[in-house]
VOBA-1610 file (N, C-alpha, C; in pm, whole numbers, padded with zeros to 5 digits, always signed):
BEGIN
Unk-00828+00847+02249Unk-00889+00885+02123Unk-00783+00887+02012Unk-00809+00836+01882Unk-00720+00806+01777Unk-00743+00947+01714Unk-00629+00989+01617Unk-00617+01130+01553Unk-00678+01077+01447Unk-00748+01243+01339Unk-00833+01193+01193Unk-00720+01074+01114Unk-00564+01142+01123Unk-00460+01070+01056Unk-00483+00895+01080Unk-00474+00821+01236Unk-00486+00693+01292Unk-00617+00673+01203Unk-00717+00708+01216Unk-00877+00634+01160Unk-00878+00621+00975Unk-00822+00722+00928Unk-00796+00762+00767Unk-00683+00620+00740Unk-00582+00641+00800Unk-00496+00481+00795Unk-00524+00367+00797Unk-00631+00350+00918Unk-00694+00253+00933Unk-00766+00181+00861Unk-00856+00263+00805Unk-00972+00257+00718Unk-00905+00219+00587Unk-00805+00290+00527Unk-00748+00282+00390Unk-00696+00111+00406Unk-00639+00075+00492Unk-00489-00046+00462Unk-00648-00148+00527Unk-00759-00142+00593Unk-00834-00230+00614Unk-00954-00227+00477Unk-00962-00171+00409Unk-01010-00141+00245Unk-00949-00196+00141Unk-00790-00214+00187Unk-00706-00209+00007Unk-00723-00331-00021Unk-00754-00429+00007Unk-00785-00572-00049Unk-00934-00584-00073Unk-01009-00494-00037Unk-01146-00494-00110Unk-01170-00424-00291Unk-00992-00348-00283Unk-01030-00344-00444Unk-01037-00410-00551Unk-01138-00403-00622Unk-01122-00505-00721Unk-01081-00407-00881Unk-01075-00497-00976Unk-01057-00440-01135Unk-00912-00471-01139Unk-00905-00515-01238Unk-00708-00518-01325Unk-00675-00367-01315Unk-00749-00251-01343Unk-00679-00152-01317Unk-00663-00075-01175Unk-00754-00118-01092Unk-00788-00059-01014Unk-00658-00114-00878Unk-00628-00276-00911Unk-00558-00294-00828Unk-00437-00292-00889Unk-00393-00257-00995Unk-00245-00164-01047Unk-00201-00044-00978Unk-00281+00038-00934Unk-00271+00163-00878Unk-00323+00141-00733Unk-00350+00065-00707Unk-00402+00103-00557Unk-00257+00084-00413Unk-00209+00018-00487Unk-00098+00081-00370Unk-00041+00158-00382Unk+00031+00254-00516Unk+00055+00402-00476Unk-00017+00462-00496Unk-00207+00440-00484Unk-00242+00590-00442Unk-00285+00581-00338Unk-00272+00436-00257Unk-00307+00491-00112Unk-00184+00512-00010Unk-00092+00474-00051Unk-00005+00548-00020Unk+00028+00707-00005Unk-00006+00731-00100Unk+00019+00920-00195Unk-00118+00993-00097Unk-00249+00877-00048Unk-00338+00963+00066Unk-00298+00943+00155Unk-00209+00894+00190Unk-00203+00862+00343Unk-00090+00957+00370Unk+00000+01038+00258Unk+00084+01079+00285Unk+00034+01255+00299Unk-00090+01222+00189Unk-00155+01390+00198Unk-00239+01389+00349Unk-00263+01268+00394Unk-00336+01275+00550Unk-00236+01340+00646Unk-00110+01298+00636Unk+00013+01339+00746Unk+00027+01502+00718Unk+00005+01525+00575Unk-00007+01661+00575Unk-00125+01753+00602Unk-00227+01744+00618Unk-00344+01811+00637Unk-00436+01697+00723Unk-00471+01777+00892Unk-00563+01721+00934Unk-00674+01680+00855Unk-00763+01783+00840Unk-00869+01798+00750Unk-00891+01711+00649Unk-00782+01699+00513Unk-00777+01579+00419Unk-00816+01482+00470Unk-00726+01390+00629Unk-00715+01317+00688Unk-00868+01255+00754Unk-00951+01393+00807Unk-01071+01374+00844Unk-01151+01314+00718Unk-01144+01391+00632Unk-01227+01360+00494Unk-01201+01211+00454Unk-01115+01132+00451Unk-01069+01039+00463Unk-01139+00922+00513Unk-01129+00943+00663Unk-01159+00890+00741Unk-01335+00828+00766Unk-01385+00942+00725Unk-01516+00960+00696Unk-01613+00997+00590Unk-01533+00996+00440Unk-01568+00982+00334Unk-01594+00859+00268Unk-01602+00829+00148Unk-01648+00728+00068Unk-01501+00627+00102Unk-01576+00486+00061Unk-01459+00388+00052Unk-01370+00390-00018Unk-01216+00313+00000Unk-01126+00291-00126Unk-01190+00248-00185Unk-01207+00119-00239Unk-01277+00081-00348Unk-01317+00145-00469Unk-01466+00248-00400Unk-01524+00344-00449Unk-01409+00462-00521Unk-01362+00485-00435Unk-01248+00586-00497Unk-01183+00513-00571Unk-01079+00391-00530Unk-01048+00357-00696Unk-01082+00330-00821Unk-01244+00327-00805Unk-01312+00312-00919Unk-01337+00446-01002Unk-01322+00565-00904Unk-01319+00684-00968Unk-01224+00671-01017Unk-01094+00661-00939Unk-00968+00681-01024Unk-00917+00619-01168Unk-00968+00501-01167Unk-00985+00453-01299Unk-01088+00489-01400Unk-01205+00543-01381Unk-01335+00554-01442Unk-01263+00635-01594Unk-01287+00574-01668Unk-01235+00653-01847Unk-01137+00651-01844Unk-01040+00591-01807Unk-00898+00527-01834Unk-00866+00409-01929Unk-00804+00465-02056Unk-00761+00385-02153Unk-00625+00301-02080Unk-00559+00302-02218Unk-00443+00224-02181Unk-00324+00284-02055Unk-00334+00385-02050Unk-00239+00444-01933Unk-00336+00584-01840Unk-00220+00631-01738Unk-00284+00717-01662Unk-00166+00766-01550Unk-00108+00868-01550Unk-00003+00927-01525Unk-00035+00956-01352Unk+00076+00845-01256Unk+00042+00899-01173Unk-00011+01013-01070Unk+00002+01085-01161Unk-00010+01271-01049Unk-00176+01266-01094Unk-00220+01213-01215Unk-00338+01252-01256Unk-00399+01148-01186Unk-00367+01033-01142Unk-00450+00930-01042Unk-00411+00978-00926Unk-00334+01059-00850Unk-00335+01108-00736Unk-00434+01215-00702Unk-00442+01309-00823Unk-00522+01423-00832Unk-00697+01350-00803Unk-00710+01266-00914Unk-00861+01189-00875Unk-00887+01111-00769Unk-00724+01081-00660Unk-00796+01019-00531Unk-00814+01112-00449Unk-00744+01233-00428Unk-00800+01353-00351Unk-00885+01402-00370Unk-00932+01465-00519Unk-01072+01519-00491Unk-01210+01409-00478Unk-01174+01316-00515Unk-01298+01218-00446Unk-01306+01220-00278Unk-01175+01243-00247Unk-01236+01247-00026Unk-01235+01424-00034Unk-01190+01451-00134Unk-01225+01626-00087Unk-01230+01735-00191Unk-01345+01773-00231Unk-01355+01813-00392Unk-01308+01933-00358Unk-01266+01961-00464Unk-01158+02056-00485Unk-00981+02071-00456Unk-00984+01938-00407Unk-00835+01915-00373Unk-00729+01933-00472Unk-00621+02008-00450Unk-00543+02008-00578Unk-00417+01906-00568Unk-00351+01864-00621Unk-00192+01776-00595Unk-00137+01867-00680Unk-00004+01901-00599Unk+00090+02016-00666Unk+00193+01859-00722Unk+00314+01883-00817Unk+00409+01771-00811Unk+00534+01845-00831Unk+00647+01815-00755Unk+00758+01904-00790Unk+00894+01787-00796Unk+00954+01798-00926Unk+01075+01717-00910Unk+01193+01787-00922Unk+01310+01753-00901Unk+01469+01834-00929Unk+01502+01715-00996Unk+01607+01763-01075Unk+01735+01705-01057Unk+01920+01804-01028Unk+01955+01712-00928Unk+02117+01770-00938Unk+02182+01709-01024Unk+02265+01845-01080Unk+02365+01768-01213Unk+02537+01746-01113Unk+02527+01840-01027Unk+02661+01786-00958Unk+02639+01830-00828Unk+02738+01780-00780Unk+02763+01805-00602Unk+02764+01902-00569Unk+02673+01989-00506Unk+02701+02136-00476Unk+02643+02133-00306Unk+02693+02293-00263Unk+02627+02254-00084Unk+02470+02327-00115Unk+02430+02400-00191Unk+02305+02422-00186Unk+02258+02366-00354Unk+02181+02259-00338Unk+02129+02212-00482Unk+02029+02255-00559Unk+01965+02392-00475Unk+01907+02506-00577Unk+01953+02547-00668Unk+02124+02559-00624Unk+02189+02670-00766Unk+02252+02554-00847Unk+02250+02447-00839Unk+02326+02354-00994Unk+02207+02290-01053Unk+02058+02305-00951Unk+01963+02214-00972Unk+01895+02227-01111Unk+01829+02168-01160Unk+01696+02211-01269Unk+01539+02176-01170Unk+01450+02293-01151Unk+01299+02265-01109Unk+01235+02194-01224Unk+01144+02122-01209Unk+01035+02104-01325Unk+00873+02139-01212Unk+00805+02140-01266Unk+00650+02147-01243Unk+00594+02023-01299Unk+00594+01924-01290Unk+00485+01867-01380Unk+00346+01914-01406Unk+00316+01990-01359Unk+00174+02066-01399Unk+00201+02136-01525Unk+00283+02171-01524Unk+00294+02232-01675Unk+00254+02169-01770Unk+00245+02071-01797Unk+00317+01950-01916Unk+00080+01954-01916Unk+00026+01988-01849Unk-00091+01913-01870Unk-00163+02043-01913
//
């Protein structure tokens, strides 16, 4: 028996050439990437996945009222809650300004959630 993760994989990389649209196939390899990575993290996502609506379908959400741009975290955010409403995407970046042994204390956090 294959795990929700194996069938959610499956399903996605045997889908991604069924997307169509100029925008739709701009984004469709990192956001199925970015699900397949929230599948490794949560069974459940993974199930939803697996047995939810098509890529396609979802990339058409993800694009749906998209002008000229669309900030990845906010096309990640619309491919999760399409396999699972209410899904949130947290995004966290650093940067180190120098060599230190713990890169908490020279680091800077950001949130990108803030910014929206």
């Amino acid at each position: 028996m294959t795990t929700w993760y194996e069938q959610a994989e499956k399903r996605l990389k045997d889908e991604y050439d069924k997307v169509k649209g100029q925008k739709e196939g701009a984004m469709k390899s990192a956001v199925r990437d970015a699900l397949l990575e929230f599948c490794q993290q949560n069974e459940e996502f993974a199930q939803a996945v697996a047995q939810g609506g098509s890529f396609p379908d979802c990339m058409a959400a993800v694009a749906k009222g998209v002008g000229s741009s669309l900030s990845d975290l906010e096309a990640y955010r619309r491919a999760a809650s399409f396999y699972f409403d209410g899904a949130r995407v947290n995004f966290t970046m650093s940067v180190q300004l120098e060599p230190a042994a713990e890169p908490q204390q020279t680091g800077i956090l950001l949130d990108l959630s803030d910014f929206f």
